[in-house]
FIKOLZA-1660 file (N, C-alpha, C; in steps of 0.1 Angstrom, whole numbers, plus 5000, padded with zeros to 4 digits):
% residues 213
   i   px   py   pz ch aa at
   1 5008 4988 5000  A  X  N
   1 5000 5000 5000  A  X CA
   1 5009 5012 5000  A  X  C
   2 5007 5021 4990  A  X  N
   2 5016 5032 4995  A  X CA
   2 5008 5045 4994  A  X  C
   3 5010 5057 5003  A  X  N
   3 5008 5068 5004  A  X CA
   3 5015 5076 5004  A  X  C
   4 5007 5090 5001  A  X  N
   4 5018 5100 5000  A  X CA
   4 5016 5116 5007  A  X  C
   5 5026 5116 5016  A  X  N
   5 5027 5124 5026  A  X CA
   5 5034 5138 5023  A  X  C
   6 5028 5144 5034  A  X  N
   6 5038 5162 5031  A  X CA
   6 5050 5162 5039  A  X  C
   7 5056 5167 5034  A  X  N
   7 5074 5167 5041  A  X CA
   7 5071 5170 5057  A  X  C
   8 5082 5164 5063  A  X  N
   8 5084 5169 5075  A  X CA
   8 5086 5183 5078  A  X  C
   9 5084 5190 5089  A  X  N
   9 5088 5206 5093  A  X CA
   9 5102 5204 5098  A  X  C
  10 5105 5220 5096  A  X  N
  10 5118 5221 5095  A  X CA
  10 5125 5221 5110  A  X  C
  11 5134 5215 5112  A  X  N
  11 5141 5216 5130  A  X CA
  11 5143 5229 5133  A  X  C
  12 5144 5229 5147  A  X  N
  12 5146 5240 5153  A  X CA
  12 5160 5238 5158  A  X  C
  13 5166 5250 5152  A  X  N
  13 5182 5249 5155  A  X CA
  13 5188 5248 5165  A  X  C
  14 5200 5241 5162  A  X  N
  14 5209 5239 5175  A  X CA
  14 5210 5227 5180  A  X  C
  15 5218 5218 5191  A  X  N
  15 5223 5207 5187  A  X CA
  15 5218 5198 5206  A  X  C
  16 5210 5202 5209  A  X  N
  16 5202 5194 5221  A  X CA
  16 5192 5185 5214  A  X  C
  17 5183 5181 5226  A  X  N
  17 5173 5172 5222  A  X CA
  17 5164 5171 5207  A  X  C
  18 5155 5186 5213  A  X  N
  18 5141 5191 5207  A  X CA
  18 5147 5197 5191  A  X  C
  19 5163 5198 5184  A  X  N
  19 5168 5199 5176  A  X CA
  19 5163 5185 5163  A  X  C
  20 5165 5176 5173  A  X  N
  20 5164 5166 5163  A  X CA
  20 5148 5163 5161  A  X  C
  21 5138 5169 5166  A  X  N
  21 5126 5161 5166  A  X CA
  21 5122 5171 5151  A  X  C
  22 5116 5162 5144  A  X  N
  22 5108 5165 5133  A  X CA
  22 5094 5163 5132  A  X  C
  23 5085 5168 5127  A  X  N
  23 5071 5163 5128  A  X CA
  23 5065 5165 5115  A  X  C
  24 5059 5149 5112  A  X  N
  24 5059 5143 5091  A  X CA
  24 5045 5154 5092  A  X  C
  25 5044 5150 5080  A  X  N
  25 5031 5157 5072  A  X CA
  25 5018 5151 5075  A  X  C
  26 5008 5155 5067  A  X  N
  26 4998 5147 5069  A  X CA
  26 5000 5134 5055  A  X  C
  27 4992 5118 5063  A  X  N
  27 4988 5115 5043  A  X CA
  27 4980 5120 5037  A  X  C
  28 4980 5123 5020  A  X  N
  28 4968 5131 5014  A  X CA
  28 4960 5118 5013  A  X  C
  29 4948 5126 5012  A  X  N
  29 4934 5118 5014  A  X CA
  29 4930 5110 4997  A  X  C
  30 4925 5100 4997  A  X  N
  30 4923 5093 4982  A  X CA
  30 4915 5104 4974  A  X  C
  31 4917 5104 4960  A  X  N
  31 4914 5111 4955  A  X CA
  31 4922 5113 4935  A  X  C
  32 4918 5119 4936  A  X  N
  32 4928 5122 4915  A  X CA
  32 4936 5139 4917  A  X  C
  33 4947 5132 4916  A  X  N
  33 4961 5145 4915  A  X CA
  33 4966 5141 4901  A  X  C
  34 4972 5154 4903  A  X  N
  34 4986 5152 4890  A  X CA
  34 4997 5157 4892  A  X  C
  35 5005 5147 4886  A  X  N
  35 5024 5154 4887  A  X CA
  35 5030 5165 4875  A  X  C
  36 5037 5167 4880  A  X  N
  36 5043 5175 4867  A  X CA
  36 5060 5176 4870  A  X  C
  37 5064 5171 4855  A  X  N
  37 5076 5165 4856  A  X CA
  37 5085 5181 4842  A  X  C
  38 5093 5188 4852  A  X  N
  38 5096 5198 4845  A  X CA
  38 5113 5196 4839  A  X  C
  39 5115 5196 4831  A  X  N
  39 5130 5196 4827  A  X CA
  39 5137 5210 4814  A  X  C
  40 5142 5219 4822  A  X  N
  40 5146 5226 4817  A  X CA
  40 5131 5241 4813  A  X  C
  41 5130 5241 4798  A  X  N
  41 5114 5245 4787  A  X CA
  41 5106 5234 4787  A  X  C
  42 5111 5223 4792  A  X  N
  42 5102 5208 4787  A  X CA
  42 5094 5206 4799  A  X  C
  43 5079 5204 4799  A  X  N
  43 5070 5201 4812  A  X CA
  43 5062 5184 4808  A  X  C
  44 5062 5176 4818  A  X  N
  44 5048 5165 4815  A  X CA
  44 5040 5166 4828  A  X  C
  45 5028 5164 4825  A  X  N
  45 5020 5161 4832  A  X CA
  45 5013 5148 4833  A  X  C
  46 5009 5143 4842  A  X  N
  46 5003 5130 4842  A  X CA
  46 4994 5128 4857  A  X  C
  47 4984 5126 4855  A  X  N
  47 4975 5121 4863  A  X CA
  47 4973 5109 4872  A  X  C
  48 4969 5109 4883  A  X  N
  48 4970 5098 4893  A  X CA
  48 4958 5097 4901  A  X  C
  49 4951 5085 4903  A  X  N
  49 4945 5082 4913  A  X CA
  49 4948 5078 4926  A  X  C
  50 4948 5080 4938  A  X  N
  50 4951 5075 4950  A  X CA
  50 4934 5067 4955  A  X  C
  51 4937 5058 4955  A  X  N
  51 4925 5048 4964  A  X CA
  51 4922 5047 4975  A  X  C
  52 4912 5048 4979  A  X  N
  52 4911 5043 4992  A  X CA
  52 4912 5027 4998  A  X  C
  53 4918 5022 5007  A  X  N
  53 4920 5010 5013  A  X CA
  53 4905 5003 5009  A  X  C
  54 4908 4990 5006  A  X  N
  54 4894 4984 5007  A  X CA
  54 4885 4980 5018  A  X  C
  55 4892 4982 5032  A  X  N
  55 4886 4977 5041  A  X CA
  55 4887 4987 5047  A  X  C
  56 4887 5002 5044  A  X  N
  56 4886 5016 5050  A  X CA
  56 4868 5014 5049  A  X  C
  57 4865 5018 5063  A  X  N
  57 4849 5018 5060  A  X CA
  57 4853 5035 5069  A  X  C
  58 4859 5048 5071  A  X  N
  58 4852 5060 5067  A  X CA
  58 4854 5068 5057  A  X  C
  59 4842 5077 5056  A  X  N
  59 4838 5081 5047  A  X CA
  59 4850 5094 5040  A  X  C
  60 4846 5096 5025  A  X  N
  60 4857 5108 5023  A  X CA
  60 4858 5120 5030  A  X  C
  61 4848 5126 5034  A  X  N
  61 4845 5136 5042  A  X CA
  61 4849 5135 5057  A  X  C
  62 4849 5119 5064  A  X  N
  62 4858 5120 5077  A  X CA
  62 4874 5118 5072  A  X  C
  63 4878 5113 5060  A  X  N
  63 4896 5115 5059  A  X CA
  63 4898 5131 5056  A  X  C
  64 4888 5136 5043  A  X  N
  64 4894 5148 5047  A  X CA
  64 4893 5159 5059  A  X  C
  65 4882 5160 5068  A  X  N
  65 4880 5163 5080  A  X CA
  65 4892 5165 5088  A  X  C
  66 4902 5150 5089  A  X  N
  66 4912 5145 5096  A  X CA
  66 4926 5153 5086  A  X  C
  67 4924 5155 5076  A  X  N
  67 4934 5158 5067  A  X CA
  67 4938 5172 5069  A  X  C
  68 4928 5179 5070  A  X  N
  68 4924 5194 5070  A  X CA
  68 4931 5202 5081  A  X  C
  69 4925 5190 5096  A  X  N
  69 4931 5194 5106  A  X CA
  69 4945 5193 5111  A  X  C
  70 4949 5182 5103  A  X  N
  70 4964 5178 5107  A  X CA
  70 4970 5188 5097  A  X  C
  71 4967 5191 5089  A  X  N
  71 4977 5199 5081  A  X CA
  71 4977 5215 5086  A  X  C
  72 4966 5216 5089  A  X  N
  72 4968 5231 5099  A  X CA
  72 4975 5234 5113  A  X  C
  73 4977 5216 5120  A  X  N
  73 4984 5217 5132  A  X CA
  73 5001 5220 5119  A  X  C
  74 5005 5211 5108  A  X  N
  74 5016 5212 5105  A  X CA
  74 5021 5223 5101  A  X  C
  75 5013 5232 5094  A  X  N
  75 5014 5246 5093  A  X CA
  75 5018 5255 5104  A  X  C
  76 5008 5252 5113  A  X  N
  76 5015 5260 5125  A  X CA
  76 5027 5255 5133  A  X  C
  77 5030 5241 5135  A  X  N
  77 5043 5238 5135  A  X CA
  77 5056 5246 5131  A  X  C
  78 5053 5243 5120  A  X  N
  78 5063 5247 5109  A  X CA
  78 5064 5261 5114  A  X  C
  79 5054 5273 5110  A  X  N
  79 5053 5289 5115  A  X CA
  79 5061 5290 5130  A  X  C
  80 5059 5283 5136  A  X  N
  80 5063 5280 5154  A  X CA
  80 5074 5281 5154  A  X  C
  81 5079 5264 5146  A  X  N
  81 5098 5265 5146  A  X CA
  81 5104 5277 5137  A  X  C
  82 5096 5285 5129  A  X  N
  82 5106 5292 5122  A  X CA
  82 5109 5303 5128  A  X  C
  83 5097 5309 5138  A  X  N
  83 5096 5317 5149  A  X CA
  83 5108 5319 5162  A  X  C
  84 5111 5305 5161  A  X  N
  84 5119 5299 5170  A  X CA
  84 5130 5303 5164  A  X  C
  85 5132 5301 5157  A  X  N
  85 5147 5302 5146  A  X CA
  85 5156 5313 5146  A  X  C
  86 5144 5322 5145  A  X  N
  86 5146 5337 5145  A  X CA
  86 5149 5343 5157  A  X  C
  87 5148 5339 5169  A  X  N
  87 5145 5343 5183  A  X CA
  87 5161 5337 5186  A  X  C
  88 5163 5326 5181  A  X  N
  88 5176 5319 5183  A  X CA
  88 5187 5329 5178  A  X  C
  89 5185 5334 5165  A  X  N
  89 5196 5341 5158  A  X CA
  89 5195 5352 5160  A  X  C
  90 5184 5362 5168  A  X  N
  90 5187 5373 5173  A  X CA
  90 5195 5370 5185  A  X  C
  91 5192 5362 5191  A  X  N
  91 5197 5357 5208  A  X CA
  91 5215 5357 5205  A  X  C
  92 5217 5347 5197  A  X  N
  92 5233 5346 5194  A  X CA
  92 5236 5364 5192  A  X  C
  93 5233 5368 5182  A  X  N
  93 5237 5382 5175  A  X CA
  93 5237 5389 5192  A  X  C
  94 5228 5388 5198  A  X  N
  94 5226 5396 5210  A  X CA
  94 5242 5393 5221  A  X  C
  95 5240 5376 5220  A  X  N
  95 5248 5376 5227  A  X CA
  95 5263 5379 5226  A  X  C
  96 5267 5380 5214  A  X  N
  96 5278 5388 5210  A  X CA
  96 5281 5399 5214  A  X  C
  97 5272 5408 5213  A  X  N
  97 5272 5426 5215  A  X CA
  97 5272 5425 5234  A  X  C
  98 5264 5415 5239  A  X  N
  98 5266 5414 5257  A  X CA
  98 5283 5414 5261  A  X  C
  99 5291 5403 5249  A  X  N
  99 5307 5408 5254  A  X CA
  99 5314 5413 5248  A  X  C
 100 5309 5422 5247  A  X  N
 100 5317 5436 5236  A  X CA
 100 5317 5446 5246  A  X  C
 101 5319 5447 5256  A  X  N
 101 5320 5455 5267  A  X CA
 101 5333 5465 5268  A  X  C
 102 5345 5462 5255  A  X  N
 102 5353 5467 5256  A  X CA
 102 5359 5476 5246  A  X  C
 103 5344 5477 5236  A  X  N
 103 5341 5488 5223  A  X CA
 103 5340 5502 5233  A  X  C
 104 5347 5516 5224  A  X  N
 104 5341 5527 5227  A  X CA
 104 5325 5528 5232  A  X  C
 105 5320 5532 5241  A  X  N
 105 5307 5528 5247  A  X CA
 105 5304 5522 5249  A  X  C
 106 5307 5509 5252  A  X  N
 106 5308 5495 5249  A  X CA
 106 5297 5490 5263  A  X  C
 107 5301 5494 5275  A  X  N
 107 5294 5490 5286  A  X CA
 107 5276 5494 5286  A  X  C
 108 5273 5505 5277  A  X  N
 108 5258 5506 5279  A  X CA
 108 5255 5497 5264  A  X  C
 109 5263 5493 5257  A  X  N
 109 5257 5483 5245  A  X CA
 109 5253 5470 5251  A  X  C
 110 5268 5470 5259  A  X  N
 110 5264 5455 5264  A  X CA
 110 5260 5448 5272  A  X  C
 111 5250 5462 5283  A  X  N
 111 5242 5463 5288  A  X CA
 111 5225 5456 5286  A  X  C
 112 5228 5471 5274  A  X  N
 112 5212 5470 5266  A  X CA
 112 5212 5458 5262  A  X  C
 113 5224 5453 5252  A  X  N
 113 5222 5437 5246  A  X CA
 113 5218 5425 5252  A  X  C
 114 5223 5425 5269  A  X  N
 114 5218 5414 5274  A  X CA
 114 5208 5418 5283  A  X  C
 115 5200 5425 5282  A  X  N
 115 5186 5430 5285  A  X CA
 115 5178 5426 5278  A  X  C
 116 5178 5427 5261  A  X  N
 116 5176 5423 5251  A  X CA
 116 5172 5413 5243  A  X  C
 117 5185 5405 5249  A  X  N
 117 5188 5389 5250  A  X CA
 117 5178 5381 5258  A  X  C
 118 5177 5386 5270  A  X  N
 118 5169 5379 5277  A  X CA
 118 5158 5383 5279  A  X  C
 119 5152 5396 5273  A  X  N
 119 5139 5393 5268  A  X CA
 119 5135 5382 5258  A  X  C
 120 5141 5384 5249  A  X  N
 120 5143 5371 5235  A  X CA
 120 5138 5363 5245  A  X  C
 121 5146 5355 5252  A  X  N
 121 5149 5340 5255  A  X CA
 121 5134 5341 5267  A  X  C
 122 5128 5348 5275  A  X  N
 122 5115 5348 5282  A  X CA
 122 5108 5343 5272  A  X  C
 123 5105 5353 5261  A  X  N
 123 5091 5345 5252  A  X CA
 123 5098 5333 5243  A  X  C
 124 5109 5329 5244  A  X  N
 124 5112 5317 5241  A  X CA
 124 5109 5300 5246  A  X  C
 125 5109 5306 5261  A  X  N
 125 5109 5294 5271  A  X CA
 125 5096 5297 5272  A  X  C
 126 5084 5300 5265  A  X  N
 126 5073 5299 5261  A  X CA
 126 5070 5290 5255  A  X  C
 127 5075 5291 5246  A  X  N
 127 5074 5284 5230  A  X CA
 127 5082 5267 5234  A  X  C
 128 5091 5268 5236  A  X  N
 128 5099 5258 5242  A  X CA
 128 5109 5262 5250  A  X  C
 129 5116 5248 5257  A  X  N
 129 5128 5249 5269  A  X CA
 129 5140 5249 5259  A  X  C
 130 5144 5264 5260  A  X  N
 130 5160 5261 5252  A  X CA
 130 5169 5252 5263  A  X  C
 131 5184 5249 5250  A  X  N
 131 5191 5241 5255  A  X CA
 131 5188 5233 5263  A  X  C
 132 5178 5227 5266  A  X  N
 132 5171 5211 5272  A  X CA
 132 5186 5202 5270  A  X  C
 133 5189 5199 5286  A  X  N
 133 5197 5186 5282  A  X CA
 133 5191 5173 5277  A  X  C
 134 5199 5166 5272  A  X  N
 134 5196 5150 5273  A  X CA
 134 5191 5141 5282  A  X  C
 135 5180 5134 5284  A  X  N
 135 5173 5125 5295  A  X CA
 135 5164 5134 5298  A  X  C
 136 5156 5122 5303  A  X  N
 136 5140 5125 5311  A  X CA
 136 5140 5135 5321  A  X  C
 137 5156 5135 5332  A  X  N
 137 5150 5144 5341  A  X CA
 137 5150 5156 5338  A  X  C
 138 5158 5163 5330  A  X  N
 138 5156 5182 5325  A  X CA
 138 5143 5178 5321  A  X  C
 139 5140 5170 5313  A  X  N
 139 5123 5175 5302  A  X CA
 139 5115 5175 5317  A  X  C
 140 5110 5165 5327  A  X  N
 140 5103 5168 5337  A  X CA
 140 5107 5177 5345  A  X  C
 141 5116 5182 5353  A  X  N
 141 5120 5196 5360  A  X CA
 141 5114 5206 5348  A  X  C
 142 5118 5210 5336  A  X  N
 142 5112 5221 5328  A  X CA
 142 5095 5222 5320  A  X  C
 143 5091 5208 5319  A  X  N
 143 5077 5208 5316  A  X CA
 143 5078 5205 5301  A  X  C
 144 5064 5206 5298  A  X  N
 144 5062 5205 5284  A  X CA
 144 5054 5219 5276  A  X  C
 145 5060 5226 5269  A  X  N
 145 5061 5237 5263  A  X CA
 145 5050 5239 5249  A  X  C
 146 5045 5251 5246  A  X  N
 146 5034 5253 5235  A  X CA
 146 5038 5244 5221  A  X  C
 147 5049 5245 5220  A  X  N
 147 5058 5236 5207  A  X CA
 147 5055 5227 5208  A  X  C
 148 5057 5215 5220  A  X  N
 148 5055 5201 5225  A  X CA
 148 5044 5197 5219  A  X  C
 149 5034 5210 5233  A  X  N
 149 5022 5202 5230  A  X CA
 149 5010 5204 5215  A  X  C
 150 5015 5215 5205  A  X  N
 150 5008 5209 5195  A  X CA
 150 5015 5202 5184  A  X  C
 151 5026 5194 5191  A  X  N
 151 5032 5186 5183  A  X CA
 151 5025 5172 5190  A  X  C
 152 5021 5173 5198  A  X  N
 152 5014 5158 5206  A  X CA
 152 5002 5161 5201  A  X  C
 153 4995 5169 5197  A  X  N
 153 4981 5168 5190  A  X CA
 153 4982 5156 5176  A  X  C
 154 4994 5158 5168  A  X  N
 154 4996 5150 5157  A  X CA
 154 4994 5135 5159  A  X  C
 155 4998 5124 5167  A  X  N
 155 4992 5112 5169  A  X CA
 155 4982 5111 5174  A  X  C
 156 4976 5122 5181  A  X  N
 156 4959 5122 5185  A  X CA
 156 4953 5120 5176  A  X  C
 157 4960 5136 5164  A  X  N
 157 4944 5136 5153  A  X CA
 157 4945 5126 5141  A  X  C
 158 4957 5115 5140  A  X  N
 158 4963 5107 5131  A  X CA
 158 4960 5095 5136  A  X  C
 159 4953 5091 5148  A  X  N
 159 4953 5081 5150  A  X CA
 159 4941 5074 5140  A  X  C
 160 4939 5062 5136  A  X  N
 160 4931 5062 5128  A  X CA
 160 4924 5064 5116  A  X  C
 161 4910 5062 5115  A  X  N
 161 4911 5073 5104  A  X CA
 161 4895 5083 5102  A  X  C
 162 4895 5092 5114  A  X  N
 162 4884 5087 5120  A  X CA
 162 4881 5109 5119  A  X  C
 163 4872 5113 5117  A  X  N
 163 4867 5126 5117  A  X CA
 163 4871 5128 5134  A  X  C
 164 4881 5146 5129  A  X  N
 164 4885 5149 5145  A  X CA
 164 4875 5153 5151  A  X  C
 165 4874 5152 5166  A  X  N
 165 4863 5157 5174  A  X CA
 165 4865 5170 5180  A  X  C
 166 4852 5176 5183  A  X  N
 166 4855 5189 5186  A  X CA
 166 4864 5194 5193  A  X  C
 167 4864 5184 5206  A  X  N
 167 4873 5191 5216  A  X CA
 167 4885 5188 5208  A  X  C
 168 4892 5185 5200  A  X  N
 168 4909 5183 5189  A  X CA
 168 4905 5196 5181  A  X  C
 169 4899 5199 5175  A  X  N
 169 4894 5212 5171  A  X CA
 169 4895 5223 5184  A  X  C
 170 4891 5221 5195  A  X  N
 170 4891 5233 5206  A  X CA
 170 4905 5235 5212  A  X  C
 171 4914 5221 5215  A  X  N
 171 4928 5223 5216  A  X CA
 171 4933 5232 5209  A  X  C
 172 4933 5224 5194  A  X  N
 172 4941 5234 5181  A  X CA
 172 4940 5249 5188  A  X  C
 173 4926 5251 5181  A  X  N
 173 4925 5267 5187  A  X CA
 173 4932 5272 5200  A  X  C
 174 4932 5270 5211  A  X  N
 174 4936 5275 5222  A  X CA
 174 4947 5278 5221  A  X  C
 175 4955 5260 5215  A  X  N
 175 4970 5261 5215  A  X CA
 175 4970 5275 5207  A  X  C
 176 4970 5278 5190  A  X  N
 176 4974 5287 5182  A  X CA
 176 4970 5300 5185  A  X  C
 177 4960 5300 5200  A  X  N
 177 4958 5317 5206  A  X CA
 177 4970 5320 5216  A  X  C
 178 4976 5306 5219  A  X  N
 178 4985 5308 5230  A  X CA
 178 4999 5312 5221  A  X  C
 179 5000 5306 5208  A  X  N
 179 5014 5305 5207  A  X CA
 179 5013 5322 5195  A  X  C
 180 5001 5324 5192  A  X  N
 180 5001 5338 5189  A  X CA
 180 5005 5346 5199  A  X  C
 181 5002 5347 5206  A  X  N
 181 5002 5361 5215  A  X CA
 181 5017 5358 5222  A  X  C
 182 5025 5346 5220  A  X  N
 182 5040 5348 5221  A  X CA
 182 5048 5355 5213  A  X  C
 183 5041 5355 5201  A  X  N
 183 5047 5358 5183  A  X CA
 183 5043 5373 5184  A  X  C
 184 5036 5376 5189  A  X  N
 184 5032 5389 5190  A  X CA
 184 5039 5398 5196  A  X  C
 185 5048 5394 5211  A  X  N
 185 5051 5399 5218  A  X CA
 185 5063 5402 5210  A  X  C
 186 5072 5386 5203  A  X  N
 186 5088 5388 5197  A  X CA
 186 5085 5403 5187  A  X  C
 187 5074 5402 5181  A  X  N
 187 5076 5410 5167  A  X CA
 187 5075 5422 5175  A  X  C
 188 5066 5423 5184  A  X  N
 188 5070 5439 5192  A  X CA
 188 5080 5443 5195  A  X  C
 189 5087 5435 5198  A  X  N
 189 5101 5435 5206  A  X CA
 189 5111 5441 5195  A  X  C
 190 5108 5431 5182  A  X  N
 190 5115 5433 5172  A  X CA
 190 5116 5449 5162  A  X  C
 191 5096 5453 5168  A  X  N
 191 5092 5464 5159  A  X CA
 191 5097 5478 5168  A  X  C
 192 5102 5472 5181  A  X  N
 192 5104 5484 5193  A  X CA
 192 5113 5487 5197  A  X  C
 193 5122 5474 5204  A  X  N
 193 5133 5473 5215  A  X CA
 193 5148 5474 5201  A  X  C
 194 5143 5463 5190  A  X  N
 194 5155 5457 5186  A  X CA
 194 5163 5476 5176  A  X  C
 195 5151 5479 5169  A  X  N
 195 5154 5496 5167  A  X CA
 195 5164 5503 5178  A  X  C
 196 5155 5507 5190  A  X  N
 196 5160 5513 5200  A  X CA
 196 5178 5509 5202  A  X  C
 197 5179 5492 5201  A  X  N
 197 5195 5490 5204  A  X CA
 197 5201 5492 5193  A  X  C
 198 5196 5492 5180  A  X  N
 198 5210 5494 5171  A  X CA
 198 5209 5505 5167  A  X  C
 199 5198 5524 5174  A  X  N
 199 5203 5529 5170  A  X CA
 199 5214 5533 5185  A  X  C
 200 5216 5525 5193  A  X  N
 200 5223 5528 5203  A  X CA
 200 5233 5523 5201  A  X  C
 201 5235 5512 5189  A  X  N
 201 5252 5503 5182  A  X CA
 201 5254 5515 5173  A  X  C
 202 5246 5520 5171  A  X  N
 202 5250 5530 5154  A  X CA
 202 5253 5548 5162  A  X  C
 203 5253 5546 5172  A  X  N
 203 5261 5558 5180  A  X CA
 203 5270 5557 5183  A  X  C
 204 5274 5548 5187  A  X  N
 204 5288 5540 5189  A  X CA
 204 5296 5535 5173  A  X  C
 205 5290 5538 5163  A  X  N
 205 5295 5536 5148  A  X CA
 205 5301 5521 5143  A  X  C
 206 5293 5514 5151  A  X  N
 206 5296 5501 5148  A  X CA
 206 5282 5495 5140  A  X  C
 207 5282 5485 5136  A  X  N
 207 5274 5476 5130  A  X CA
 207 5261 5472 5138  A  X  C
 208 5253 5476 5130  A  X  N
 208 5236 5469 5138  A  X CA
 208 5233 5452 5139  A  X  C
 209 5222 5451 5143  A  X  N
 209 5218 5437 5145  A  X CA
 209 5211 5436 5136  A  X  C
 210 5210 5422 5126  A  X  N
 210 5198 5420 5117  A  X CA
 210 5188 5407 5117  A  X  C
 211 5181 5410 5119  A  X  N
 211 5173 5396 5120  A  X CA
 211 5169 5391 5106  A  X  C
 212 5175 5376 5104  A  X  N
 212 5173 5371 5100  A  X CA
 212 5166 5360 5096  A  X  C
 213 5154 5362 5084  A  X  N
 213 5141 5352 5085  A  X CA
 213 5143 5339 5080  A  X  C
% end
């Protein structure tokens, strides 16, 4: 039997645990697609059926139901870690300018920077526990994080093959109000604080911070 799935999301950098975890796609639901095979000016196209199992007794409307939802948890996944990514590489950048303490002005840069920094890293340990060591006991002392847990929704709403139920629908939501209003906070940060410090590097005539998407 084979199916065919959407790529996995992309890791969240850096080289602890939660680095290596990836979370697959959804499978697409039976139905008629087509490929398209491009080389160079030269295009084919060709058409495909996907079947449903013969001993699948639900209906198309409960796989796509299930399809619909899991690919919106994967979506926001994905949006989540790349959020993360970002928060990561301002953090490093930050943390650089923290020991540069010995630049002309150097002590209120590298003041503001690790002020800065560790705003970053608060709405981070939102989202998830940076640098998590290895084994069970850090992940229990630090808990399970917004990232975790709509990544644990995915064998919930995959189990099966079975139309999600509301309350999997009422999680989703909550989770993606909660992990909004973290995303909200970085971008303010980003639309407010991160300005304020580089024009306070660019008084000192050194090089700003850039965030990197």
């Amino acid at each position: 039997v084979w199916a065919l799935r959407s790529p996995n999301t992309p890791k969240v950098q850096g080289t602890h645990p939660i680095s290596e975890t990836v979370y697959p796609g959804p499978v697409v639901v039976p139905g008629k697609y087509a490929v398209t095979l491009t080389v160079g000016e030269a295009s084919q196209t060709q058409s495909f059926t996907l079947a449903p199992r013969p001993d699948l007794a639900s209906t198309q409307e409960d796989l796509q139901a299930q399809f619909d939802l899991y690919l919106s948890i994967w979506r926001k996944l994905g949006e989540t870690i790349a959020t993360i990514n970002c928060m990561r590489d301002l953090r490093q950048q930050l943390d650089g300018w923290a020991k540069r303490a010995d630049l002309p002005e150097g002590q209120p840069i590298a003041e503001s920077a690790a002020a800065l920094r560790d705003k970053v890293l608060d709405i981070e340990k939102m989202l998830q526990v940076p640098d998590l060591r290895p084994g069970w006991p850090d992940q229990n002392n630090n808990g399970i994080r917004l990232l975790e847990k709509l990544g644990g929704m995915i064998p919930l709403v995959s189990l099966g093959d079975y139309r999600p139920t509301d309350q999997a629908h009422g999680v989703f939501e909550d989770l993606c109000s909660r992990i909004d209003a973290q995303v909200e906070r970085f971008d303010e940060l980003v639309s407010n604080d991160l300005p304020a410090f580089n024009a306070l590097v660019n008084e000192a005539q050194v090089g700003p911070v850039v965030l990197r998407s």
